[in-house]
C-alpha positions as CSV (number, residue, x, y, z in Angstrom):
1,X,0.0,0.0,0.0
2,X,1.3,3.6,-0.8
3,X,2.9,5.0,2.3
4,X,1.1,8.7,1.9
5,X,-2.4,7.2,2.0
6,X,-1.2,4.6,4.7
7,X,-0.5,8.0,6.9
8,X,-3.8,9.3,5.5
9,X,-6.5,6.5,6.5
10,X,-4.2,6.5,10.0
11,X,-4.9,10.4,10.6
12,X,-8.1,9.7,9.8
13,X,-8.9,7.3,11.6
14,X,-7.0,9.0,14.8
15,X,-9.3,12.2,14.4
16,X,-12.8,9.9,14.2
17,X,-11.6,8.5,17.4
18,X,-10.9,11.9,18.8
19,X,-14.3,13.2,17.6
20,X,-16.5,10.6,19.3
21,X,-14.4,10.7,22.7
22,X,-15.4,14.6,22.7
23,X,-19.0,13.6,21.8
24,X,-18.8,11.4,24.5
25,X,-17.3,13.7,27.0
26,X,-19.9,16.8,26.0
27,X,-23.2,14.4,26.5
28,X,-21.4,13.5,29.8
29,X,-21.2,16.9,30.7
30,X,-25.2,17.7,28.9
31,X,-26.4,14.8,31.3
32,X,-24.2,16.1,34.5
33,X,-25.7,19.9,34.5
34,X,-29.0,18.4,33.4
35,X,-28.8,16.0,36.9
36,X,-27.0,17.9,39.0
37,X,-27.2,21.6,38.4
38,X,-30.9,21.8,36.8
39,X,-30.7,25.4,38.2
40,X,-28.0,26.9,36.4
41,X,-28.4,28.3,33.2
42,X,-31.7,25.9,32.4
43,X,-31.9,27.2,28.9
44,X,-28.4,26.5,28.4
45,X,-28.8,23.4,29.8
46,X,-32.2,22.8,27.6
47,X,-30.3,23.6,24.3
48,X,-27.2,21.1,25.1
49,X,-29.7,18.3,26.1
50,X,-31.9,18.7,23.0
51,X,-28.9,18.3,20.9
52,X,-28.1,15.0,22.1
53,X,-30.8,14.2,23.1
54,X,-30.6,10.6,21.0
55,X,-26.8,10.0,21.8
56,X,-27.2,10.7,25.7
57,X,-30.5,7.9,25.3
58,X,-28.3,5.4,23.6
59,X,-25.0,6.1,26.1
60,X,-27.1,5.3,29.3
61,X,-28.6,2.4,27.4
62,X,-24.8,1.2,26.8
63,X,-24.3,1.8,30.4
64,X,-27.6,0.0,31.7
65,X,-29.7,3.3,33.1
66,X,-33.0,3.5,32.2
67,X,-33.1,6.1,29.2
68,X,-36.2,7.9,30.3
69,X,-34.1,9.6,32.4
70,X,-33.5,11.9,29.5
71,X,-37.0,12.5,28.9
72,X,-37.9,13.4,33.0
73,X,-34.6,15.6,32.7
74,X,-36.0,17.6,29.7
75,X,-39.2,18.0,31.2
76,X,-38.5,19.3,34.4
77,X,-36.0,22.0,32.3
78,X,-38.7,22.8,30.1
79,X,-41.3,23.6,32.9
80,X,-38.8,25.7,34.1
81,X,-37.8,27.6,31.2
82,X,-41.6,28.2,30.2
83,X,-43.6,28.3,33.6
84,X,-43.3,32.2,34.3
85,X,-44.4,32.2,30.6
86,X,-47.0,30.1,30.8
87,X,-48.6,31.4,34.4
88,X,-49.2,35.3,32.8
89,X,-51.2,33.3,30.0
90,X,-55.0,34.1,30.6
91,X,-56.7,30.8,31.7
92,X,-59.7,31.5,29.4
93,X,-56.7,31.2,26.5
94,X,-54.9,27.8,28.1
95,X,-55.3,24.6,26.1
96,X,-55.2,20.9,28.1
97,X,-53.7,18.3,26.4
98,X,-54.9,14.9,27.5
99,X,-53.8,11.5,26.3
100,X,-56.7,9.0,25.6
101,X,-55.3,6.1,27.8
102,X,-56.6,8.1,30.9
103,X,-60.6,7.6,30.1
104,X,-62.3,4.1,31.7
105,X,-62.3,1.0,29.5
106,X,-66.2,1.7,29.4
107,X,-65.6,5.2,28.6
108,X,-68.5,6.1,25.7
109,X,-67.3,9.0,24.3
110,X,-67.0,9.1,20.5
111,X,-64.0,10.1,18.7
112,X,-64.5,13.0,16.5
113,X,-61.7,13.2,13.1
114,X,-61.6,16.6,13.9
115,X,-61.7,17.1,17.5
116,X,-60.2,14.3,19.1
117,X,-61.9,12.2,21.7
118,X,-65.2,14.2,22.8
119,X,-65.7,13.9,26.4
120,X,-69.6,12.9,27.6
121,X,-69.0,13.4,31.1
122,X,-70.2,10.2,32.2
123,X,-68.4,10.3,35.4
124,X,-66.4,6.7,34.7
125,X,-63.3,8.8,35.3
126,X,-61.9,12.0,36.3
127,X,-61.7,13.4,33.5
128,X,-65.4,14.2,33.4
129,X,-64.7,16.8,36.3
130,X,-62.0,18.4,35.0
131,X,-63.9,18.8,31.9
132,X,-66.4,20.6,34.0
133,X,-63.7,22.9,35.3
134,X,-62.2,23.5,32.2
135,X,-65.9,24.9,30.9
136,X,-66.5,26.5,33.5
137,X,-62.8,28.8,33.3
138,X,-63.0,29.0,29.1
139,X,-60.6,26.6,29.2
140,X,-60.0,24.1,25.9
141,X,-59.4,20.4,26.2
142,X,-58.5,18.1,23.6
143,X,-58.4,14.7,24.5
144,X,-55.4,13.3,21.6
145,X,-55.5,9.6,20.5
146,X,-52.3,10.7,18.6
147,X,-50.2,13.9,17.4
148,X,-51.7,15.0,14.7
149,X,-54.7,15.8,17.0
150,X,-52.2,18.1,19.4
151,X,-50.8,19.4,16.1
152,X,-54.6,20.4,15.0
153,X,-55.5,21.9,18.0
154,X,-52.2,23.7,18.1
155,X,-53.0,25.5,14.9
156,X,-56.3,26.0,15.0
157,X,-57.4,26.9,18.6
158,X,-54.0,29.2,18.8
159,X,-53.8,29.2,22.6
160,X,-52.1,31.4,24.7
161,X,-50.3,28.8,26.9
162,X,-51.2,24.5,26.9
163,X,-50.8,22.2,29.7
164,X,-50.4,18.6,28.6
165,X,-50.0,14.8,30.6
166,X,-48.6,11.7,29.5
167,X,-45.8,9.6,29.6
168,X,-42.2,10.5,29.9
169,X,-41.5,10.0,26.1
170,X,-44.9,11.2,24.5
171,X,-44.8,14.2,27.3
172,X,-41.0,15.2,26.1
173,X,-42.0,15.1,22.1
174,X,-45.7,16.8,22.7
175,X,-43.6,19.5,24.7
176,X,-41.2,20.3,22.1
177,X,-43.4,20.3,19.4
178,X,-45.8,23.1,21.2
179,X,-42.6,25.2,22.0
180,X,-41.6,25.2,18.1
181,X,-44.6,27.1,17.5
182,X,-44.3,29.6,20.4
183,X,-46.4,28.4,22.9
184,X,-45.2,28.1,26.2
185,X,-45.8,25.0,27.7
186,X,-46.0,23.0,31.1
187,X,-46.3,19.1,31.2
188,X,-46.9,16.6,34.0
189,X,-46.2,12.8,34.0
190,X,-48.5,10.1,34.4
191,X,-48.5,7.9,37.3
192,X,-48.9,4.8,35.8
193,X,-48.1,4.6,32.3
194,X,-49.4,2.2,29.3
195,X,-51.9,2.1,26.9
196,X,-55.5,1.9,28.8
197,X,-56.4,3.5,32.0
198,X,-53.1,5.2,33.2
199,X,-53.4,7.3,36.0
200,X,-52.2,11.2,36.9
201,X,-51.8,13.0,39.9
202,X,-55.2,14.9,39.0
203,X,-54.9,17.9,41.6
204,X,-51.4,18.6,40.3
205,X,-52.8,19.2,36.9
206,X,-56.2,21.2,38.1
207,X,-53.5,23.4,40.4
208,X,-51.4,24.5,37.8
209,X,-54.0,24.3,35.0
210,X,-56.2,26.9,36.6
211,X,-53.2,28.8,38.9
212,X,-54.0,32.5,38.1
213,X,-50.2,33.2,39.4
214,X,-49.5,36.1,42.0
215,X,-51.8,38.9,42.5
216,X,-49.9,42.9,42.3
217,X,-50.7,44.6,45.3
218,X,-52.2,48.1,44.5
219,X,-49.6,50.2,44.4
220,X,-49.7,53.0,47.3
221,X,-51.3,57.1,46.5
């Protein structure tokens, strides 16, 4: 073999090793602040994540921790970059994203193309009192047996702020997606996870769905 491309496939081959230790070392140090300083510069912290987001999944695979780890990482940043955002939106002007798996196996509500699942309020689970709520404040629900529902009601109801549940994964894309187009955006895990009757912390949604944020005091004559 000639010498000169010996000494070429050798550098190269030296600097491809070289670039994936320093891949390696800056997902190391994206997963450290996320874990560790969560506080210090989130949307720093936010940006490094989402650009390895796939490489820091597949490196804690390699290393046998559970990958969702990721996910909850990225979703406690993002609450924090957008909360202050999301609490001066007007709750009349909030959106609630719902996965499907939370109604009751019995649950009779039909599923509109348009619309999403359309709650009856039959009281088989709680979302039917959250739907009151929600009503009651002007608030809109859609109820998403998949993304393109989340992506309709993103464009057409144009809400001010959205609030939206499910698991870890689903909760991390959903998230992302409604930030892309400008709307700030809070999410909160399920409980118990899977495909039919999951579970929530229900009064943790209803707080910060309807949480009006600090009142001014009336400034002194």
């Amino acid at each position: 073999m000639n010498p000169l491309r010996s000494s070429v496939y050798l550098l190269i081959g030296e600097l491809f090793i070289v670039l994936i230790i320093a891949l390696a070392s800056l997902i190391l140090l994206a997963v450290s602040l996320a874990v560790y300083r969560r506080d210090l510069f989130p949307r720093f912290t936010l940006s490094i994540l989402n650009l390895f987001y796939q490489p820091a999944k597949l490196l804690l695979g390699y290393f046998h921790i559970n990958p969702v780890i990721v996910d909850d990482i990225e979703i406690e940043l993002m609450n924090s970059v957008e909360r202050e955002a999301y609490e001066e939106a007007p709750i009349g002007r909030r959106l609630l994203l719902l996965p499907q798996c939370l109604r009751n196996i019995e649950c009779p509500a039909k599923t509109s193309p348009r619309d999403g699942i359309i709650c009856e309020i039959c009281g088989r689970c709680a979302i039917a009192d959250l739907k009151e709520k929600c009503d009651r404040e002007g608030v809109a629900i859609c109820i998403a047996p998949g993304s393109e529902f989340v992506k309709r009601a993103i464009r057409e109801r144009e809400p001010a702020a959205a609030l939206a549940v499910a698991c870890q994964h689903d909760l991390c894309e959903v998230m992302k997606y409604v930030r892309s187009k400008g709307v700030p955006i809070i999410g909160v895990v399920l409980l118990r996870c899977g495909c039919v009757m999951t579970d929530v912390n229900w009064e943790e949604v209803e707080e910060k769905l309807f949480y009006r944020g600090s009142t001014p005091r009336p400034r002194s004559e």
